[in-house]
C-alpha positions in Angstrom: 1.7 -38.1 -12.5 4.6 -36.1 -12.9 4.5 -32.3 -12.8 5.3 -32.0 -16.2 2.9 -34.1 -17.3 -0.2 -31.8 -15.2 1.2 -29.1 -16.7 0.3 -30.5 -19.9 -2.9 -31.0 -18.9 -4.1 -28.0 -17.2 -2.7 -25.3 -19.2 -4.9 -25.7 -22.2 -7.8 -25.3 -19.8 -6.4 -22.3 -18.2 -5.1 -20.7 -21.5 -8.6 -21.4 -23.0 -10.2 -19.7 -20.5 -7.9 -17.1 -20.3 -8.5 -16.1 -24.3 -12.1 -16.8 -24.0 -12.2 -20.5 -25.4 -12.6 -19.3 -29.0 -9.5 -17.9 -30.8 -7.1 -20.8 -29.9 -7.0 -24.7 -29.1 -5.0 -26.5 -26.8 -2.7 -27.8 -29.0 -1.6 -24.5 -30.5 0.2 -23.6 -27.2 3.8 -24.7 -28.1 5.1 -27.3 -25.2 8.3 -24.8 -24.3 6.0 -21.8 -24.1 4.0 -24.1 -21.9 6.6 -24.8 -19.5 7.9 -21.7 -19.5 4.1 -19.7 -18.7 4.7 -22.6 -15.7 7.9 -21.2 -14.3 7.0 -17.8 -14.7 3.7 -18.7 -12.7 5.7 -20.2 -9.6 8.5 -18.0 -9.6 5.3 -15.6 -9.0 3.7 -17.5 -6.4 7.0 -17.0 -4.4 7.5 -13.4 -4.9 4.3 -12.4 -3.9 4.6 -14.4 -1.0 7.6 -12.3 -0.4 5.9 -9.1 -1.2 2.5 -9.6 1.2 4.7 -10.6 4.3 6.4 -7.2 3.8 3.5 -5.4 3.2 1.4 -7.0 6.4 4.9 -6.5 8.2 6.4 -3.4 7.4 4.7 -0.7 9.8 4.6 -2.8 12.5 8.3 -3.6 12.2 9.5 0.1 12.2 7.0 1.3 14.4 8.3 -1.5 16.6 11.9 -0.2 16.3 11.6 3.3 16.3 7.8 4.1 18.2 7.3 6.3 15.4 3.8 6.7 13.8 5.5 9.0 11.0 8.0 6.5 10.0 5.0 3.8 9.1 5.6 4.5 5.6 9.1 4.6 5.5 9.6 0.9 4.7 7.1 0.9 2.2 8.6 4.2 0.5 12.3 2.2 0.4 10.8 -0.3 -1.2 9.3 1.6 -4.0 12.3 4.1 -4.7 14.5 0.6 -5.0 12.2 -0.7 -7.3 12.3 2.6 -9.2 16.0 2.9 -9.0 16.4 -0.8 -10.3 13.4 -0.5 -12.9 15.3 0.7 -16.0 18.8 -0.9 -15.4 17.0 -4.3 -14.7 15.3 -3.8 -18.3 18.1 -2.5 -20.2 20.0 -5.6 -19.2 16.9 -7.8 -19.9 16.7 -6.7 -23.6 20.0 -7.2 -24.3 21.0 -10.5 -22.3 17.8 -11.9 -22.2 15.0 -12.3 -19.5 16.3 -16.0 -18.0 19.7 -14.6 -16.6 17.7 -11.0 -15.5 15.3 -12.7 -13.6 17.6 -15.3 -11.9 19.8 -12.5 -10.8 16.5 -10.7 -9.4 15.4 -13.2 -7.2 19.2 -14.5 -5.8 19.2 -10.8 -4.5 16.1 -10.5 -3.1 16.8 -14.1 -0.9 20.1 -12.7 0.3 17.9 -9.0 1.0 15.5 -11.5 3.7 18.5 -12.8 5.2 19.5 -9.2 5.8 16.6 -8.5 7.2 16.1 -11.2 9.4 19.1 -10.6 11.3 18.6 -7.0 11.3 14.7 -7.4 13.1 16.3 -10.0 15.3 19.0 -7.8 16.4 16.6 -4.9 16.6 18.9 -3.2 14.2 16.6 0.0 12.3 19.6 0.5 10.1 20.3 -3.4 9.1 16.6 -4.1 8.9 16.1 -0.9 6.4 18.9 -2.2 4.3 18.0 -5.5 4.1 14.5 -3.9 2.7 16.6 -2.7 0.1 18.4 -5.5 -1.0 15.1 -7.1 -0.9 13.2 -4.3 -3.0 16.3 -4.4 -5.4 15.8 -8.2 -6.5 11.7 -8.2 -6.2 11.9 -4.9 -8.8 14.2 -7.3 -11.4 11.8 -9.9 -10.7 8.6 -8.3 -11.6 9.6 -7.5 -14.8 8.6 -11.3 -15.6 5.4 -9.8 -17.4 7.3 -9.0 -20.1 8.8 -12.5 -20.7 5.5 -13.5 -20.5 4.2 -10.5 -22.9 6.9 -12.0 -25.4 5.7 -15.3 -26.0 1.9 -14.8 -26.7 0.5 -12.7 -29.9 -1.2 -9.9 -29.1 -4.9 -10.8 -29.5 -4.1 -13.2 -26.0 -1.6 -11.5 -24.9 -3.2 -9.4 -21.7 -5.2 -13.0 -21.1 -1.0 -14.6 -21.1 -0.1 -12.0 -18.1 -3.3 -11.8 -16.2 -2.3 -15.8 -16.0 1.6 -15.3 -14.5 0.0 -12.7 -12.3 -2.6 -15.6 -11.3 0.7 -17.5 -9.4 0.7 -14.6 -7.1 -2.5 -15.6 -5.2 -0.6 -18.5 -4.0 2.2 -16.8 -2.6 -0.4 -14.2 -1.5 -2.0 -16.5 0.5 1.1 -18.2 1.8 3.0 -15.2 2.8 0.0 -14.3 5.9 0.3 -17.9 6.3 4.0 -17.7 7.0 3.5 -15.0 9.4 1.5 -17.0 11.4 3.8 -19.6 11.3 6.6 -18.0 12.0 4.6 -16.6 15.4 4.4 -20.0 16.6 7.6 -21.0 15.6 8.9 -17.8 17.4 7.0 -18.8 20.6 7.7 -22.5 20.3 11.7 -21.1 20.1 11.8 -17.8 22.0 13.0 -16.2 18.7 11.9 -12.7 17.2 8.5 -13.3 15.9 8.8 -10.6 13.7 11.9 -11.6 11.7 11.3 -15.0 11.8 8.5 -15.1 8.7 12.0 -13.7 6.8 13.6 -16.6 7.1 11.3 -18.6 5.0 11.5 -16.3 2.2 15.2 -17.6 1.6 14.1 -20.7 0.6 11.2 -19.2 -1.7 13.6 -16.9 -3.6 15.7 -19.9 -3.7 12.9 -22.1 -5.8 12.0 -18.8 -7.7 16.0 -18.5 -8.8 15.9 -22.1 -10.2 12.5 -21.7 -12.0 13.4 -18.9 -13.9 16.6 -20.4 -14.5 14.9 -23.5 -16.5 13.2 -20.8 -18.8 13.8 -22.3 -22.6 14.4 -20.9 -24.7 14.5 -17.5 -23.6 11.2 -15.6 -23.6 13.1 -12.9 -25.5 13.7 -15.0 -28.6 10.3 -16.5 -28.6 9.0 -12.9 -29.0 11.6 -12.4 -31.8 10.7 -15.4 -34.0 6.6 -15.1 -32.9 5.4 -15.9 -35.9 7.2 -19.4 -35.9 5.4 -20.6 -32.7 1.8 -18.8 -33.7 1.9 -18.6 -37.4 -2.0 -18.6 -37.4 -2.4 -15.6 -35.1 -4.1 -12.5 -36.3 -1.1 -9.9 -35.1 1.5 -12.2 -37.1 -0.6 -11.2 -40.5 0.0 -7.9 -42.1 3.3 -7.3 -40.5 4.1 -5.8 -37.1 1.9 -3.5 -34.6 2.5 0.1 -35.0 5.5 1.4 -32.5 6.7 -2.2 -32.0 9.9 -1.3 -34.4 9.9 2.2 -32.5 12.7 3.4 -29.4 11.9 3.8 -26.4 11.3 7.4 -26.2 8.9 7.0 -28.4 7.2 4.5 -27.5 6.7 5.8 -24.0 5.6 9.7 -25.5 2.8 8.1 -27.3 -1.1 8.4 -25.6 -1.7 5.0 -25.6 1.6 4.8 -23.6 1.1 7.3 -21.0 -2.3 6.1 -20.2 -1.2 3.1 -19.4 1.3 4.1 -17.4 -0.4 7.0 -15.7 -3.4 4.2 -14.9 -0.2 2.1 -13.4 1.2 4.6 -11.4 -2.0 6.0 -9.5 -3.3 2.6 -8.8 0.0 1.8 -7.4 0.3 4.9 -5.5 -3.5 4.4 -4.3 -2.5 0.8 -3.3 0.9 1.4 -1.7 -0.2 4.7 0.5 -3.2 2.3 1.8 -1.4 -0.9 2.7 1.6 1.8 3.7 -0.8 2.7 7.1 -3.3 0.2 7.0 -1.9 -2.5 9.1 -1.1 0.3 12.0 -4.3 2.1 11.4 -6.5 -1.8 12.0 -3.8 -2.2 14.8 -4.7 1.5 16.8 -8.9 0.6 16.3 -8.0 -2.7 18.5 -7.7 -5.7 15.6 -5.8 -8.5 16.0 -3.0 -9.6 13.7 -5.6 -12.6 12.6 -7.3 -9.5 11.3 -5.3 -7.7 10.2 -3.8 -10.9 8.2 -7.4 -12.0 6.6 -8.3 -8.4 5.8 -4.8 -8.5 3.8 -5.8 -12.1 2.6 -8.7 -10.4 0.8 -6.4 -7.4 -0.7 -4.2 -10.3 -2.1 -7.5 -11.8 -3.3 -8.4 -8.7 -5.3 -5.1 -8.5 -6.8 -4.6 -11.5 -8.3 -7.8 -14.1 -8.1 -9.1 -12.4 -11.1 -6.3 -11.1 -13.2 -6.9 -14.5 -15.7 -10.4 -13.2 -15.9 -9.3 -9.7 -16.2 -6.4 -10.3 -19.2 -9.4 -12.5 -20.9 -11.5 -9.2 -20.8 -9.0 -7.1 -22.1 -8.1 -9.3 -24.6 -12.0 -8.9 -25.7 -13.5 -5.4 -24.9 -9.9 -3.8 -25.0 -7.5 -2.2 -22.8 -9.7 1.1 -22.7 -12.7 0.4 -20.6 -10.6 -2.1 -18.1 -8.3 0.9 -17.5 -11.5 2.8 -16.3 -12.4 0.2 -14.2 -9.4 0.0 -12.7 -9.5 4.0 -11.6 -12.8 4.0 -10.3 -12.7 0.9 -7.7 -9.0 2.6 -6.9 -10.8 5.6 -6.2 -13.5 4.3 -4.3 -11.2 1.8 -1.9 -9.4 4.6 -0.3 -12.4 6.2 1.2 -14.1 3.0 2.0 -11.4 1.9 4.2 -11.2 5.1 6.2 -14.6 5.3 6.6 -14.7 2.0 7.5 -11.9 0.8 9.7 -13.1 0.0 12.9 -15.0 -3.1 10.6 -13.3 -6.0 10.2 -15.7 -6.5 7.1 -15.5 -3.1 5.4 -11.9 -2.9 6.0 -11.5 -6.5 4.3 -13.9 -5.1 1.3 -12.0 -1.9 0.8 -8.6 -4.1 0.8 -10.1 -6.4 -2.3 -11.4 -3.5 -4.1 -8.3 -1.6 -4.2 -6.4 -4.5 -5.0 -8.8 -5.5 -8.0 -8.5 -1.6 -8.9 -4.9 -2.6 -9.1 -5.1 -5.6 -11.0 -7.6 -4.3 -13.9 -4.6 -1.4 -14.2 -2.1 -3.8 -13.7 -2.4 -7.0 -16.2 -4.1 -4.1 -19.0 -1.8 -1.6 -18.6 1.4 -4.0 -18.8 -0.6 -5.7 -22.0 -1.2 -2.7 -23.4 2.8 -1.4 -23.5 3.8 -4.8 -24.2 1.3 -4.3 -27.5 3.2 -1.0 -28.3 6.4 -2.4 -27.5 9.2 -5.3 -29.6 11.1 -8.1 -27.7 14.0 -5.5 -28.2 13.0 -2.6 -26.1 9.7 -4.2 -23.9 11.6 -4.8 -21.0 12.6 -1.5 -21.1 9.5 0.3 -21.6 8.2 -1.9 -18.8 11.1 -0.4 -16.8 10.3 3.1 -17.7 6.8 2.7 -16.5 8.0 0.6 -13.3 10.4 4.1 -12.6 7.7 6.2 -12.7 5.2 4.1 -10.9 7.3 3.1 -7.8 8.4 6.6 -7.5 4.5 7.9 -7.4 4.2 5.0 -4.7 7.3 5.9 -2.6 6.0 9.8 -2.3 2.1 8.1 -1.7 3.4 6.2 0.7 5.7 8.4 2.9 2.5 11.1 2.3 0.5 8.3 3.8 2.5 8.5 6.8 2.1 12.2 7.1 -1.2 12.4 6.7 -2.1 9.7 9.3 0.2 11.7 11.9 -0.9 15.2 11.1 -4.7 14.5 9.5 -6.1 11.8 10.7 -7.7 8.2 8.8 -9.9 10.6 6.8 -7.2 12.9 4.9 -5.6 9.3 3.8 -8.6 8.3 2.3 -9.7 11.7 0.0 -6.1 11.7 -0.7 -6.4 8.0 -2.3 -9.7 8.5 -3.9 -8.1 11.9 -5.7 -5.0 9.7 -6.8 -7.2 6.8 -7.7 -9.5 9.6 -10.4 -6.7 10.8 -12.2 -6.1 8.6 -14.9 -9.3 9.2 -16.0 -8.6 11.8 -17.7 -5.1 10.7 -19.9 -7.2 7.6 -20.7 -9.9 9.4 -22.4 -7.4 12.0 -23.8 -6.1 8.6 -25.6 -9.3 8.2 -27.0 -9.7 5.4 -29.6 -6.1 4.7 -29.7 -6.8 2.2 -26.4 -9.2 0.0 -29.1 -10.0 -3.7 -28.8 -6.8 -5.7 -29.6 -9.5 -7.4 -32.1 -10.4 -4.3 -34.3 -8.7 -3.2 -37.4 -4.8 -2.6 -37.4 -6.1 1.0 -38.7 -8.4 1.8 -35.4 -5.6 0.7 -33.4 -2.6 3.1 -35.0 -4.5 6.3 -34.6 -2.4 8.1 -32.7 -0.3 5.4 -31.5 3.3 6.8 -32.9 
């Protein structure tokens, strides 16, 4: 059976699923958004495989370079201030030359940023590896703005279940990437070569098939989302005209309270997430666990972030953004001190990693629904970049802080420090009130106070 062919076949199921059986049939899904929910899926799959090898690596790598304990964050924090400083540009260009040649562009950079840092590890290079990170953080940061071409092409009433199933691909490449590591340590042994750098060189080969899927996306995700109605003429959102804001700029878009709670939600559990897998590996390491340790508590983190998102958009899609945004916060806040408490457990470390990744995951796929509900195919990407600016900068300070803190404070002062971050957007959620309502209630519910 040809690929194309099991695509055909499986996505109704998943789709289904993901919009709780009831609103739609199989046969509603048009075959090129079908194809195209496909490529965005593996494209995914192979940035995330990207992004948990740097994650399980990046500590150890510049601790390894520089015997620093105060620099474990400092990878991490590059990482996030490039995908702050590419957030906005990458989005601007989306909306106005389309999400196909954005996202190919994305990914080429982020195979040529492993390459880079390969040869920088191998030659025990701090300043070639760091900019190789870089180069790297640069194309992943264009590349995650896929959930908006994958918020374009579904209505809104299934949109949150549509992006909880792209984010699904990155299990796969969750799983894979502590896979590779392994691999590349007997590969390393087997050939004498750096066994640090040589999990990198795989990734140039998984950019490489992530370039080319994006590259097949027809037609454009962009002008699905303008011409909607054509492909779902019997949705719900394409009767009685357009969601409030969708026709509205940027600016205003991202001043409204259903906006900022969203992206307040985004960036704590972001900043929760990235100041914990910023020290985590080291801290596991220093309490005597193995790397095999250290990769299946990880393995369980990538678990959290992306085994459930289907299940996740489908509940959004139900109860509302609201309430998942709550849950998100409170397993985000409750992770941190876990962990820290925690550590010298292989188990409770491995529980706290899932929890804050699920905390992440219930923020992520509603949050990104949620602007991509407030948002056009004409300004989304861009909103999407706004709230990628502000949330990889709250992760860049999280993570260096993380640093710090483990230096200076001890495991413990990590851990509050999380838990406080992971509370916060508590509070602009409920300041948004009944504006975050179920995409399924009245146009007139949902407006209130969305302009």
């Amino acid at each position: 059976m040809s690929a194309a062919a099991a695509a055909n076949l499986v996505f109704p199921v998943v789709v289904m699923a993901s919009s709780g059986g009831s609103a739609f049939v199989a046969h509603e899904v048009p075959l090129a958004i079908r194809r195209n929910t496909w490529l965005l899926f593996a494209a995914q799959a192979m940035l995330s495989t990207g992004l948990s090898m740097a994650a399980q690596l990046g500590s150890l790598i510049i601790y390894s370079l520089t015997q620093s304990k105060s620099l474990a964050g400092l990878p991490t924090a590059l990482y996030y201030v490039s995908l702050a400083a590419v957030a906005y540009p990458a989005g601007r260009f989306m909306d106005r030359r389309g999400r196909r040649p954005g996202l190919t562009l994305g990914y080429l950079l982020a195979g040529v940023g492993a390459a880079v840092t390969a040869v920088g590890v191998t030659a025990h290079d701090s300043a070639a590896y760091l900019g190789g990170v870089i180069l790297f953080s640069l194309g992943a940061g264009a590349g995650m703005l896929a959930r908006a071409a994958a918020a374009d092409m579904y209505p809104v009433e299934r949109r949150a279940g549509a992006v909880g199933l792209v984010v699904a691909g990155g299990l796969i490449g969750g799983i894979a990437g502590p896979g590779l590591v392994a691999l590349g340590a007997q590969v390393a042994k087997a050939t004498g070569a750096e066994p640090l750098a040589v999990p990198y060189t795989f990734l140039i080969g998984a950019f490489a098939i992530a370039a080319f899927a994006v590259s097949r996306l027809r037609p454009d995700p962009r002008e699905i989302g303008r011409r909607l109605s054509e492909f779902f003429p019997e949705a719900a959102s394409n009767r009685g005209g357009e969601l409030p804001g969708r026709d509205a700029s940027v600016a205003e878009i991202v001043s409204s309270r259903p906006a900022q709670a969203a992206m307040i939600a985004l960036a704590c559990a972001q900043a929760t997430m990235a100041m914990l897998m910023a020290t985590s590996s080291l801290m596991m390491h220093l309490h005597g666990h193995s790397i095999n340790a250290i990769s299946l508590a990880l393995m369980a983190h990538v678990l959290g972030m992306f085994g459930l998102s289907a299940p996740v958009g489908r509940l959004a899609d139900r109860v509302g953004r609201r309430p998942v945004l709550i849950g998100g916060a409170l397993l985000s806040a409750s992770s941190g001190l876990i962990f820290t408490l925690g550590v010298d457990s292989t188990l409770i470390a491995s529980m706290a990693f899932f929890l804050v990744g699920l905390g992440w995951c219930l923020a992520f796929v509603s949050g990104a629904a949620l602007l991509g509900d407030l948002s056009g195919p004409s300004t989304r990407a861009r909103v999407m970049g706004v709230n990628d600016l502000l949330t990889n900068l709250s992760a860049m300070i999280a993570a260096l802080l993380g640093g710090v803190l483990l230096a200076r404070g001890g495991e413990i002062t990590v851990g509050i420090l999380a838990a406080t971050l992971g509370s916060v957007p508590l509070l602009a959620i409920l300041r948004a009130g009944r504006t975050l309502a179920p995409v399924a209630a009245p146009a007139t519910a949902v407006s209130e106070g969305g302009e």
